[in-house]
Structures are given as C-alpha cells and as structure tokens.
N, C-alpha and C positions, 0 to 999 in steps of 0.2 A: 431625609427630612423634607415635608413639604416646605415649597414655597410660603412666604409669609403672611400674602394675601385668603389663602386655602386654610393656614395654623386657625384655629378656634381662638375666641379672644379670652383672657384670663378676667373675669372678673373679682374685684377685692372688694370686700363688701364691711370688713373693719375700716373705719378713719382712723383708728392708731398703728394698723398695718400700711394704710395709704398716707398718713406722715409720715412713719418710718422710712416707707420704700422710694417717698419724695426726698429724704435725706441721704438716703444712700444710691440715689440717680444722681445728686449735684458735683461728682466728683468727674462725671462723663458715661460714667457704666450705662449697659441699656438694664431695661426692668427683667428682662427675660435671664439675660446673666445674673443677675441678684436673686430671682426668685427659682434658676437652674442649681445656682452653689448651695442655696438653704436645703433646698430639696433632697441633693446629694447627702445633706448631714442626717437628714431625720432618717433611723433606721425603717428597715423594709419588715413587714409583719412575716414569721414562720409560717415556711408553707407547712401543708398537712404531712407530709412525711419527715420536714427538720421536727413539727412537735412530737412525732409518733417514735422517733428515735430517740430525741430527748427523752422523753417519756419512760422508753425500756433504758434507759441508760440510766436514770435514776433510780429503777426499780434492781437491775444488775446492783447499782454499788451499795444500795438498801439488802439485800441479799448477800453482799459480800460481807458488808460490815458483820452482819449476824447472823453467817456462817463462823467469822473469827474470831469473835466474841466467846469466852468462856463463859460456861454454864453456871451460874449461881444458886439455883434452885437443886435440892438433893430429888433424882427420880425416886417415885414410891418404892423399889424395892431398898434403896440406901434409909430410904426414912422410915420404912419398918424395921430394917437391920439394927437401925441406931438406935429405935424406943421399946421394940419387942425381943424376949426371949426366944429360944427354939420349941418352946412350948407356949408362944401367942401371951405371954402374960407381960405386961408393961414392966420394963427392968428399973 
C-alpha cells in the first residue's frame, strides 16, 4: 500500500453521499474505512470466463431438462399408423 501522501485523493461529488459519509465519520472512523467496507459489499462484475461458464451451464441444464422430458407429439410414422390403413385409406 502506498504511503498516503502518493494515495490519489477520492473525490465525492454527491452532497447526499458527503452528508452521509459526514455522519458516519462522527463516530471517529477515518472516510477511507467507510468508504473501503462499502466497497467490499458491492459485488465485483463476471469476468469473461465466470460468464462463458455460466453461459454453457445454462445451456447443459436446458439440454438436460429436454433430453428427460417425455415426448408429447406422436412421430409421423405413429400418426399415419393411427389415421391410415395398410392400404393408405383414412380408417
């Protein structure tokens, strides 16, 4: 960690973020710990390979589902079986 004089300075540029961060200093905290723990909560964006993973992992369990899925629709030869004779005439 640099030294603090080399640290770049934080500018806040909301007044309802520099009230806030003025009320949450009056307890003794420095601004740097207030604005190091918020930081830590907000999550960190997917890099390209967490979305590219997510990605095939969705596509795997979309593919699993219907793969295990039972077939609802009769295939064409079930559904000439069921409405034609052995001589092609509608039964």
């Amino acid at each position: 960690m640099k030294p603090r004089r080399q640290q770049a300075p934080i500018t806040i540029r909301s007044d309802r973020a520099a009230k806030r961060l003025a009320l949450l200093t009056r307890t003794g905290r420095s601004q740097a710990e207030i604005i190091e723990e918020a930081l830590e909560k907000v999550p960190l964006p997917p890099t390209d390979d967490q979305e590219r993973q997510a990605f095939l992992d969705e596509i795997d369990e979309i593919t699993l589902r219907a793969a295990g899925r039972p077939r609802k629709w009769k295939s064409l030869a079930e559904f000439d079986e069921a409405t034609y004779d052995e001589r092609g005439l509608l039964k």
